[in-house]
C-alpha positions in Angstrom: 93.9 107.0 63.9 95.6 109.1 61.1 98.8 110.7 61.8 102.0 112.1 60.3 105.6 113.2 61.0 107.0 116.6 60.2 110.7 117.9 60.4 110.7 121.8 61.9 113.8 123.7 61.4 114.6 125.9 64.5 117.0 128.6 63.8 117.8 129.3 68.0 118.8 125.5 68.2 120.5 125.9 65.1 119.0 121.9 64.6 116.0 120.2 63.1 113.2 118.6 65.4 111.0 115.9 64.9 106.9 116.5 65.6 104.2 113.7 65.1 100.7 114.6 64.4 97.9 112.9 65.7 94.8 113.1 64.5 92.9 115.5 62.1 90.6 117.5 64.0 90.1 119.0 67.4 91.3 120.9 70.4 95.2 121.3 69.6 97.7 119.9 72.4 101.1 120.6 72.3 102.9 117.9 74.1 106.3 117.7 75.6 108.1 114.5 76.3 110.1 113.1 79.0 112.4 110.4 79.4 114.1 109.9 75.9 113.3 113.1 74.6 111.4 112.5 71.1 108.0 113.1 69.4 107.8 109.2 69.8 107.8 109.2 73.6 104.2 109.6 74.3 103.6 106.7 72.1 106.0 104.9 73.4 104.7 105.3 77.2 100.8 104.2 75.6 99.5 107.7 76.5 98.9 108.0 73.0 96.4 104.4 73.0 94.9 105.8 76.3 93.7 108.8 74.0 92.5 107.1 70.7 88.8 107.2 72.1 89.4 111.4 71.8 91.5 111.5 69.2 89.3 109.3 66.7 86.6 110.9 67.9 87.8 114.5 67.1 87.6 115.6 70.6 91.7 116.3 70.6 95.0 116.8 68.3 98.0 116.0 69.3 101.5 117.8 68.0 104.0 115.7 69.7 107.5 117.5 70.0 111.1 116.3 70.1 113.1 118.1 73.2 117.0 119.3 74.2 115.9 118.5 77.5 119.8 116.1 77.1 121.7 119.1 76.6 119.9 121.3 79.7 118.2 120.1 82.4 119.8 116.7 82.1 123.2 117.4 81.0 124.5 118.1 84.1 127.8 117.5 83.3 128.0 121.1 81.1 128.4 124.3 82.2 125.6 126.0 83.6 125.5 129.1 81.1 125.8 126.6 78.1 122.4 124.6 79.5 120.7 127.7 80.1 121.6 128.8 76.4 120.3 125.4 75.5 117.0 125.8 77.1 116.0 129.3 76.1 116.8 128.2 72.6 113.9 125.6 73.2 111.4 127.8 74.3 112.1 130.0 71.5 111.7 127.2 69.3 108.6 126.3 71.1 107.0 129.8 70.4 108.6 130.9 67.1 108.5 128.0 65.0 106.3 125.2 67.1 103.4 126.8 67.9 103.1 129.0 65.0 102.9 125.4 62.9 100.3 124.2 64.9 98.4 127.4 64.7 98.4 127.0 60.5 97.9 123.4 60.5 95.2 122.9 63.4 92.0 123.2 62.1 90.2 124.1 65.8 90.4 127.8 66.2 91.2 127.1 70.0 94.4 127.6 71.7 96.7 124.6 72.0 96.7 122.9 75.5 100.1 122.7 76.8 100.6 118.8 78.3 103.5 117.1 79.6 104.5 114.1 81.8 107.8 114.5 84.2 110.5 117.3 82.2 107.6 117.6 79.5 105.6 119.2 81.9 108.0 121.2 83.4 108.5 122.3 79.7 105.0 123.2 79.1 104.4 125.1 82.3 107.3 127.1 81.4 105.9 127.8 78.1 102.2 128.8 79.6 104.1 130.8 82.0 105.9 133.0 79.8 103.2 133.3 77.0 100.0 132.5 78.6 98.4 134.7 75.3 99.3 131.7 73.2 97.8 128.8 75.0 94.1 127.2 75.8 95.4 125.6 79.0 98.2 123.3 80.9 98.0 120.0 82.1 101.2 118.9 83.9 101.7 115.6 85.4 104.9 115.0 87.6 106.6 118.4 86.6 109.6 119.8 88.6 109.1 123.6 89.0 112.0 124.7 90.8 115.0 124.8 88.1 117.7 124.5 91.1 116.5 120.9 91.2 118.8 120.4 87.8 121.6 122.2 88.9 121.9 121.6 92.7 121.1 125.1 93.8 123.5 126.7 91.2 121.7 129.4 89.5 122.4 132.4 86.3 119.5 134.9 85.0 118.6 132.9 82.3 118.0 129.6 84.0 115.9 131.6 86.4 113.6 132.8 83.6 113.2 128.9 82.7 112.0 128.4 86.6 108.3 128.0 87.2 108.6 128.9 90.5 111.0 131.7 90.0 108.7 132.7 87.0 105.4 133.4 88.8 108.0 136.4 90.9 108.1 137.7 87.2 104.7 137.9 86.0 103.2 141.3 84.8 99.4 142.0 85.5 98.3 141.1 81.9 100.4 137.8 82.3 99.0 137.1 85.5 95.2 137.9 84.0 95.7 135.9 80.9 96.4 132.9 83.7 93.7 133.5 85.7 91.5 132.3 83.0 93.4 129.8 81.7 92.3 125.9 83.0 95.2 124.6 84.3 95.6 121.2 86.0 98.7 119.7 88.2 99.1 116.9 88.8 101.5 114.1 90.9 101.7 110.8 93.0 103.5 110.5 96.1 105.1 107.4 95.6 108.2 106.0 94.5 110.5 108.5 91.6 108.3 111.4 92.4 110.7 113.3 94.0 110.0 116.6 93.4 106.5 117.1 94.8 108.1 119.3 97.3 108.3 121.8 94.7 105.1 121.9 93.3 103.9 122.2 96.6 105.6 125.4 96.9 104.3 126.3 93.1 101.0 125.9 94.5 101.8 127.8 96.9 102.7 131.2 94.7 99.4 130.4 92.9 97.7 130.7 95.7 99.2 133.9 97.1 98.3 134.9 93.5 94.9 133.8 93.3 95.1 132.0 90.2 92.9 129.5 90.3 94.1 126.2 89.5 93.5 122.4 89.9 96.1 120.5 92.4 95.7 117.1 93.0 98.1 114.9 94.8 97.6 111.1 94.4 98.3 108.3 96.7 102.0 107.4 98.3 101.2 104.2 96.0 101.1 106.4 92.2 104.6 106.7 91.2 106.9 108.3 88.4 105.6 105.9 85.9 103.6 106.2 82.2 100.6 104.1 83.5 100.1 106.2 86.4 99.9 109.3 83.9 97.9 107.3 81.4 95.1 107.2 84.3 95.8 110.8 85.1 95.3 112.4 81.7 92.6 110.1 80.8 90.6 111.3 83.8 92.1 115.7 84.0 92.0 115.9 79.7 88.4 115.5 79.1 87.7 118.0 82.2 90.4 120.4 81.0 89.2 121.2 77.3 85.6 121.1 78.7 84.0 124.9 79.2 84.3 124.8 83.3 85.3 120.8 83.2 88.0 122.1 86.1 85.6 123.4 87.6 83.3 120.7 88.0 85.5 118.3 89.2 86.7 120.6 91.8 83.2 120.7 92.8 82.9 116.8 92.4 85.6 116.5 94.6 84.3 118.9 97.2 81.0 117.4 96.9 82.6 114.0 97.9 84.2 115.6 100.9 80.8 117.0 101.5 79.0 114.2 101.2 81.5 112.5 103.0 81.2 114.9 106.2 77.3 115.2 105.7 77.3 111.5 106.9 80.0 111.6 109.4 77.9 114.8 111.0 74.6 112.1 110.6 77.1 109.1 112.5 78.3 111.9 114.5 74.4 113.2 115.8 73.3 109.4 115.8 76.6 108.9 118.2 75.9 111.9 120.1 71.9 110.8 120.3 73.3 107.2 121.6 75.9 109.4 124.1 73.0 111.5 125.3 71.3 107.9 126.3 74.3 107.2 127.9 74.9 110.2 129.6 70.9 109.6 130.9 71.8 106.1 131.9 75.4 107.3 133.6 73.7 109.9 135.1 71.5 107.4 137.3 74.2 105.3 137.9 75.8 107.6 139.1 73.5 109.3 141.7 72.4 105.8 142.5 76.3 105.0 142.9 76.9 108.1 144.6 74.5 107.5 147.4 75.6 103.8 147.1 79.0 105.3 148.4 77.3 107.4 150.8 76.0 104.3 152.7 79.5 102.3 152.1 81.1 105.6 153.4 78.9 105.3 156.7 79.8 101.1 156.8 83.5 101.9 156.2 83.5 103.6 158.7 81.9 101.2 161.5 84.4 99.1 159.6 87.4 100.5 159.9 86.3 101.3 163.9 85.8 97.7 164.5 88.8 97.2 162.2 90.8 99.2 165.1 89.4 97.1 168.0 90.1 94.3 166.3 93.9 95.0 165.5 94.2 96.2 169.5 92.4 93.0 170.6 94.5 91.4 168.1 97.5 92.7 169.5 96.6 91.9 172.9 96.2 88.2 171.8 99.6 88.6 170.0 101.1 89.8 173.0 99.5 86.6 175.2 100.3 84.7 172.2 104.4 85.7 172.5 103.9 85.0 176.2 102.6 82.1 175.6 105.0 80.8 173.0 107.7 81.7 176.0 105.9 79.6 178.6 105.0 76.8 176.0 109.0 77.0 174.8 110.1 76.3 178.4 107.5 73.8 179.2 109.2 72.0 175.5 112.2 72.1 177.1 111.0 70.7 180.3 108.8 68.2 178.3 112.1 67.3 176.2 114.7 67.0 179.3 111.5 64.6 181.1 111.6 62.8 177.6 115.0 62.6 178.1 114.8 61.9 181.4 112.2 58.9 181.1 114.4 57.8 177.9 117.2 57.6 180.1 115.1 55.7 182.5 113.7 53.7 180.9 117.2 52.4 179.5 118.1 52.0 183.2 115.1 49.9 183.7 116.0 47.6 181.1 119.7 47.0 182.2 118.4 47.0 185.7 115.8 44.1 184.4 118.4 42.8 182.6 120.2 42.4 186.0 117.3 41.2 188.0 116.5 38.7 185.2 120.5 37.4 186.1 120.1 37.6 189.2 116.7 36.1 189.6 118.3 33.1 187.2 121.7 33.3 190.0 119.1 32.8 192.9 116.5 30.2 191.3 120.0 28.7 190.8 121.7 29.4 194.5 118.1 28.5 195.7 118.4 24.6 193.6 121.8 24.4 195.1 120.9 25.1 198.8 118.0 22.8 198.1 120.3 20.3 197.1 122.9 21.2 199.5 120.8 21.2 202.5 119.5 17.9 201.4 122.6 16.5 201.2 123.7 18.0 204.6 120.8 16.6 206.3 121.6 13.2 205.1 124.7 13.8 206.1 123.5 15.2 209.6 121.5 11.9 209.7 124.1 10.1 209.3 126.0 11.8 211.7 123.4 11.3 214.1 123.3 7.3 212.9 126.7 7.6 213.3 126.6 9.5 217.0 124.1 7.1 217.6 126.5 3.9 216.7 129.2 5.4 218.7 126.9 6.2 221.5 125.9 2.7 221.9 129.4 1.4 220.9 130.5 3.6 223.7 128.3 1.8 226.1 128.7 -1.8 224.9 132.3 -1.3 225.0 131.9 0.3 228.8 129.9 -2.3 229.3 132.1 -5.1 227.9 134.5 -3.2 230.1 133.0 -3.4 233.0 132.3 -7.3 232.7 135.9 -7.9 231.8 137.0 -5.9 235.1 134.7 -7.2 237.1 135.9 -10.9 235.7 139.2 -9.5 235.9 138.9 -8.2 239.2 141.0 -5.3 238.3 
């Protein structure tokens, strides 16, 4: 890849920039850097590798530009007239000395693209903006396009006029021709450091109540603020953009996807409805077979719930027996338990009572011995009295006898 470095003396700035040639041949792009300001950054960010295949190939040129972007959008420390000063003195620069070099030392006799990634693209939409009659095109990747976003809302004439979105309120009828016709491409991510996509959403917005026709593409929450994001971005919108309708085609690409896209969700969607249909059908059966199902469960609920009723009077007939019942059955307990009681009680009785009659049968097998013994020993004592009376008796008579004979020898 051949390439060279050139010094450009801008009068406005009052200061020397720094440009870096790439390639020999091709569609002229004038690009506008971002982060540290200098011809170098593409290169540094690989966006110039990601276009070597184009470059060496002759398909593109690149005329890589240093920037003041330090001393007005970012030096926010400065007064507001003194950045604004700063910034018109760039895009003077840009069309009185930059592009005029490129237009002498290009060798395509096509308009320079204006490209940029971050500030560089807010740069380059400016400059397409305000001279669409010089430029072949834009393509702007991350751009901020409402100046306020640099200057928290604070705002003078001439950093309006360096306001994309203020800008398209100040085009003229040949300005707003020239853009019609001019390819322009914008693009952003949604992710992480892309933080101004609000605003290009408005800048879309004016385009479209203008009816300039431009590409706007919003990428995924997951493409952030970064150079290999925009390396994938211009290597996919750069061939399009310097490519007779390229825009257009992938605008048609894109809505041929979605067509396509819808084409088969309207096929799932008839095959769904065809399958919902046989549904339906099936449902449909079911249903007048349910619904005279219920019909006949209507007429048996019914007998139901009748002999439901007779039951729950019957059943509370039986209650009401039943709490009777529980009355007389609690009284008869209570008899039951007093008998219990009752025959308990008894039956301790008994056993002391046996208890007794046991002693006392023992006492009377005992008195009864004893009056066996007793009476034995009284009739031997009754025989003996007898004996006895007996012995006296005839004592008696010998003795009246003895008495007699001793009288009747006595004579007394």
């Amino acid at each position: 890849m051949k390439s060279f470095d050139a010094t450009l003396q801008s009068e406005q700035l009052n200061e020397e920039l720094d440009i870096i040639v790439y390639g020999n041949v091709g569609v002229p792009l004038v690009v506008f850097p971002t982060f540290d300001f200098s011809a170098g950054s593409w290169e540094t960010g690989g966006m110039v590798d990601r276009l070597s295949e184009l470059i060496d190939a002759g398909k593109i040129q690149l005329f890589c530009t240093d920037s003041v972007d330090g001393e007005s959008w970012y030096a926010r420390n400065s007064a507001l007239d003194y950045r604004s000063e700063r910034q018109e003195a760039y895009f003077s620069y840009v069309i009185d000395v930059l592009v005029p070099y490129i237009a002498r030392y290009s060798t395509s006799s096509t308009k320079p693209v204006a490209v940029g990634c971050g500030i560089g693209a807010t740069n380059a939409t400016i400059a397409v903006l305000r001279r669409p009659e010089l430029f072949g095109g834009l393509l702007a990747l991350s751009g901020i396009f409402d100046a306020r976003f640099f200057s928290a809302g604070a705002t003078n004439d001439l950093w309006l006029a360096n306001s994309p979105l203020d800008l398209t309120y100040q085009l003229d009828d040949k300005q707003l021709e020239l853009l019609k016709h001019l390819p322009l491409a914008l693009l952003c991510g949604q992710g992480r450091g892309e933080d101004a996509v609000d605003t290009m959403r408005a800048f879309e917005s004016r385009f479209h109540d203008l009816a300039i026709d431009a590409t706007f593409e919003y990428w995924g929450y997951d493409v952030t603020h970064d150079w290999s994001w925009w390396q994938e971005m211009v290597s996919q919108l750069l061939p399009e953009l310097i490519r007779p309708a390229g825009l257009a085609h992938r605008r048609y690409l894109a809505v041929k996807s979605s067509y396509d896209a819808e084409l088969q969700n309207l096929k799932e969607a008839e095959k769904q409805a065809e399958q919902s249909k046989l549904k339906e059908s099936r449902a449909k059966k079911r249903l007048d077979k349910e619904t005279e199902n219920i019909s006949q469960k209507s007429e048996l609920a019914q007998e139901a719930a009748k002999a439901a009723n007779a039951a729950w009077k019957k059943r509370n007939t039986v209650a009401a027996r039943l709490a009777a019942l529980d009355k007389e059955a609690g009284a008869l307990q209570a008899a039951a338990d007093a008998a219990a009681k009752a025959h308990a009680d008894a039956k301790w009785f008994a056993g002391e009572a046996r208890s007794e009659y046991e002693d006392a049968h023992l006492a009377f097998i005992d008195a009864t011995e004893h009056t066996k013994s007793v009476r034995s020993s009284v009739q031997a004592i009754e025989k003996k009295c007898k004996d006895l009376e007996t012995a006296v008796h005839a004592a008696e008579s010998t003795a009246e006898a003895h008495h007699k004979a001793v009288r009747k020898r006595t004579g007394i």
